[in-house]
Z-matrix of the N, CA and C atoms (Angstrom, degrees):
N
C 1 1.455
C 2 1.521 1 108.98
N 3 1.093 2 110.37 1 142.47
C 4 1.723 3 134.88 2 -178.08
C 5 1.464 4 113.96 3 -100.65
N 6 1.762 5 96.01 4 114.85
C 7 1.723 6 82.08 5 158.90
C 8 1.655 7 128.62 6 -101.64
N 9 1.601 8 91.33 7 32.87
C 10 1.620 9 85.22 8 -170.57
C 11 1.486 10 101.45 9 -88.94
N 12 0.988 11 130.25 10 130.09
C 13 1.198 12 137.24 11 138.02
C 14 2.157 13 133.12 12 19.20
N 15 1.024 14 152.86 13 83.56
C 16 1.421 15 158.89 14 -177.73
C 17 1.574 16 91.31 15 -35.17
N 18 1.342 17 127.11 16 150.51
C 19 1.376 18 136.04 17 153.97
C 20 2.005 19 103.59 18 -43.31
N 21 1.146 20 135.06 19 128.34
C 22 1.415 21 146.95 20 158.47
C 23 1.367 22 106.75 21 -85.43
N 24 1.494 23 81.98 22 134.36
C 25 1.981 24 118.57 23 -170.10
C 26 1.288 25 82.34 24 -51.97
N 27 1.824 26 92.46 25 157.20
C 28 1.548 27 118.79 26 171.31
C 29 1.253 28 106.06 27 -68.08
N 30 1.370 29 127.37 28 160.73
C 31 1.629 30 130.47 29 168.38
C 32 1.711 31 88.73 30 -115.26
N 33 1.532 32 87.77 31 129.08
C 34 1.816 33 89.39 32 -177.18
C 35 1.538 34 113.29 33 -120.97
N 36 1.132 35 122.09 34 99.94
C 37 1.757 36 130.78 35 154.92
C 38 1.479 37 114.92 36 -37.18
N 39 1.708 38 98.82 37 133.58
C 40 1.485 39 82.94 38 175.64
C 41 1.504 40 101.15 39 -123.28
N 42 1.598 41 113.52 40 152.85
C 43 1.420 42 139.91 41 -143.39
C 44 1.749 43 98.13 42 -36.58
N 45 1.281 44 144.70 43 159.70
C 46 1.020 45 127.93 44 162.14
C 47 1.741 46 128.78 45 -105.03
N 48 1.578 47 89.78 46 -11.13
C 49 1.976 48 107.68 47 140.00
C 50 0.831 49 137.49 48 -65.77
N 51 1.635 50 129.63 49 3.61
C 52 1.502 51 165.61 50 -117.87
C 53 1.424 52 70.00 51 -118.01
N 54 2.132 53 119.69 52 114.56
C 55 1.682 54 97.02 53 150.79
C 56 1.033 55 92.52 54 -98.78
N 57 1.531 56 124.60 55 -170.78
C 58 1.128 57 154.05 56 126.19
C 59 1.625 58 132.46 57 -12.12
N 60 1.699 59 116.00 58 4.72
C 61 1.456 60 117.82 59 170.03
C 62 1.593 61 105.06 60 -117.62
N 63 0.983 62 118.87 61 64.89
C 64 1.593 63 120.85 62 -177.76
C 65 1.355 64 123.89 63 63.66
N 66 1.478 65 124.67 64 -50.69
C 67 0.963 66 137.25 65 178.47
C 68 1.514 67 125.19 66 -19.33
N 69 1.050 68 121.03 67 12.04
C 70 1.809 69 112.13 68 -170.35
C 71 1.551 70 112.98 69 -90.86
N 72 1.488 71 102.85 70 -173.12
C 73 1.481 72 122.15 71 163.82
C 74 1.392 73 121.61 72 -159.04
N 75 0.841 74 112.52 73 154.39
C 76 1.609 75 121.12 74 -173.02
C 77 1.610 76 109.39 75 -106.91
N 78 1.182 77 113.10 76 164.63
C 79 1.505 78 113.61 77 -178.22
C 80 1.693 79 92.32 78 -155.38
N 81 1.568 80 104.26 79 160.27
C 82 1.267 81 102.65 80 175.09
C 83 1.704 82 108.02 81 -109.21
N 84 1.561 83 124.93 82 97.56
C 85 1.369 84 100.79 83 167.33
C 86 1.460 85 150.21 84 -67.19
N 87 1.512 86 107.27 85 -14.07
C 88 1.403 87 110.79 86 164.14
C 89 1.647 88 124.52 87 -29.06
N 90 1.975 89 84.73 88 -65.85
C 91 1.532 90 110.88 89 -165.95
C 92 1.395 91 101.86 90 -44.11
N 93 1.305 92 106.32 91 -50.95
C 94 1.586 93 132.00 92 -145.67
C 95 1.828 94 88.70 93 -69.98
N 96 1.099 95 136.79 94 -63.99
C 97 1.575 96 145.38 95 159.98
C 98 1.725 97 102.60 96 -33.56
N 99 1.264 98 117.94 97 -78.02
C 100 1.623 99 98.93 98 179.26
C 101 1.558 100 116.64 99 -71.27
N 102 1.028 101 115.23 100 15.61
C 103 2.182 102 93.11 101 -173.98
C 104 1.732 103 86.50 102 -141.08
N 105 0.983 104 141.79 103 -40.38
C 106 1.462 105 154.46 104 174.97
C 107 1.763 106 109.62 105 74.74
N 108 2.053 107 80.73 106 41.09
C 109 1.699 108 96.76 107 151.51
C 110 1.679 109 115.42 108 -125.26
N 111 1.000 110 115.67 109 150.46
C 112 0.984 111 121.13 110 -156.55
C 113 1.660 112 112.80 111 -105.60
N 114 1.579 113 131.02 112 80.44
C 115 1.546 114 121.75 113 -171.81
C 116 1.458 115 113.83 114 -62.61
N 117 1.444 116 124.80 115 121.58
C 118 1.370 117 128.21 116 150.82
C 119 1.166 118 134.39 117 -102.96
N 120 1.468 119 143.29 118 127.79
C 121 1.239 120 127.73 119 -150.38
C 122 2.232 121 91.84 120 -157.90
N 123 1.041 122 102.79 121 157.04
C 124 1.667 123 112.75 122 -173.04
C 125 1.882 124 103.14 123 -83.09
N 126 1.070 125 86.29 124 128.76
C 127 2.156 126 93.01 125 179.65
C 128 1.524 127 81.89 126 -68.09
N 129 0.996 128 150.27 127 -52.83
C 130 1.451 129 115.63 128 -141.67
C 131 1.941 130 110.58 129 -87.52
N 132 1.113 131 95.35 130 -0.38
C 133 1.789 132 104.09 131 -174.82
C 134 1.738 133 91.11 132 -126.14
N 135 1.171 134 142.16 133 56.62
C 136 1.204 135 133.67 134 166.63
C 137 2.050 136 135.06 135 -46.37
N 138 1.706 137 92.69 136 -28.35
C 139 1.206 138 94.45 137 174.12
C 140 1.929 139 106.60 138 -101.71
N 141 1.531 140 108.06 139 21.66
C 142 1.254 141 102.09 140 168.59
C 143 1.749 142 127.67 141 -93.29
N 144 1.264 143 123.69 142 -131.65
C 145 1.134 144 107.45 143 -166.49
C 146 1.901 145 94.62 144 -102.59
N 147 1.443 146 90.44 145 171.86
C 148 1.973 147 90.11 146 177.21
C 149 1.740 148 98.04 147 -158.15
N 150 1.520 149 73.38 148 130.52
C 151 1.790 150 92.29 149 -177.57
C 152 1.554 151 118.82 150 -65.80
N 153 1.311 152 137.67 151 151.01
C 154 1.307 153 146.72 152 155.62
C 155 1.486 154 112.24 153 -93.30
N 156 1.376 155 99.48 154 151.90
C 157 1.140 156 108.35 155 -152.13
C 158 1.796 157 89.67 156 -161.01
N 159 1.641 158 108.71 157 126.62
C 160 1.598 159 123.20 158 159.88
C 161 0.901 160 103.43 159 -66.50
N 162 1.728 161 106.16 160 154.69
C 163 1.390 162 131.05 161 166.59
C 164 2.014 163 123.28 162 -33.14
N 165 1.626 164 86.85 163 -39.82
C 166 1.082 165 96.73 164 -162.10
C 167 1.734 166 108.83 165 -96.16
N 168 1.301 167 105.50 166 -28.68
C 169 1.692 168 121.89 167 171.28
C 170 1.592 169 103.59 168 -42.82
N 171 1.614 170 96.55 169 -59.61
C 172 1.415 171 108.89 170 -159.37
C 173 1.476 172 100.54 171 -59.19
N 174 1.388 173 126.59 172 -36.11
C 175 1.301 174 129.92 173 -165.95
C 176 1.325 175 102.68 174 -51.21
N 177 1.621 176 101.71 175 -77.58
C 178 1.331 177 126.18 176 -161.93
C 179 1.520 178 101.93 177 -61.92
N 180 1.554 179 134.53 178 7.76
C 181 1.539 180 134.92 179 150.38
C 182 1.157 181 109.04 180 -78.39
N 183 1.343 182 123.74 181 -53.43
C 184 1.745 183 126.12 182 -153.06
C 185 1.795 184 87.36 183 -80.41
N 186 1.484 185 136.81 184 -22.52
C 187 1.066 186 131.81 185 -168.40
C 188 1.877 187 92.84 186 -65.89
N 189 1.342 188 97.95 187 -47.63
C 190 1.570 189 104.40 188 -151.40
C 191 1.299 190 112.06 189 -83.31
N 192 1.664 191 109.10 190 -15.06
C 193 1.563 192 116.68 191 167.86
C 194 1.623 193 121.18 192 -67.74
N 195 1.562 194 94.65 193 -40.39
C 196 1.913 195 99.79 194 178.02
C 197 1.521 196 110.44 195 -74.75
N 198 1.155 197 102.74 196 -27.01
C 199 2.067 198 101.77 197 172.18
C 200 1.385 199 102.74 198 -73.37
N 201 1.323 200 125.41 199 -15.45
C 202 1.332 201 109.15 200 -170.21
C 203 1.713 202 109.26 201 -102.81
N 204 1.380 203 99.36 202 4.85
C 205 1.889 204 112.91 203 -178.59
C 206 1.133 205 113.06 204 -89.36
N 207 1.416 206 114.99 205 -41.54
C 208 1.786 207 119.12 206 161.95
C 209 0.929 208 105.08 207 -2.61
């Protein structure tokens, strides 16, 4: 028997372009800071599946999401 500790759940942010018609997603930034992958997954299905995503993937999304808010 182990007393170390289980891996601890993601803490998940949700989008802050997130309006008000369902549409959001959450990401976990912790993870994303220690592992420099980035989890994305849909607020309205939380116990469903959630995408990974590189440092650099994720970038070049959030780049292409705010050009696309104009």
């Amino acid at each position: 028997m182990s007393n170390t500790p289980g891996p601890r759940p993601l803490r998940w942010v949700k989008s802050t372009y997130s309006a008000g018609e369902g549409q959001c997603i959450e990401w976990a930034p912790d993870h994303a800071k220690a592992h420099g992958a980035v989890p994305v997954r849909d607020s309205k299905n939380p116990q469903g599946p959630a995408l990974t995503f590189s440092a650099s993937e994720w970038t070049h999304f959030v780049e292409y999401a705010k050009a696309q808010s104009v």
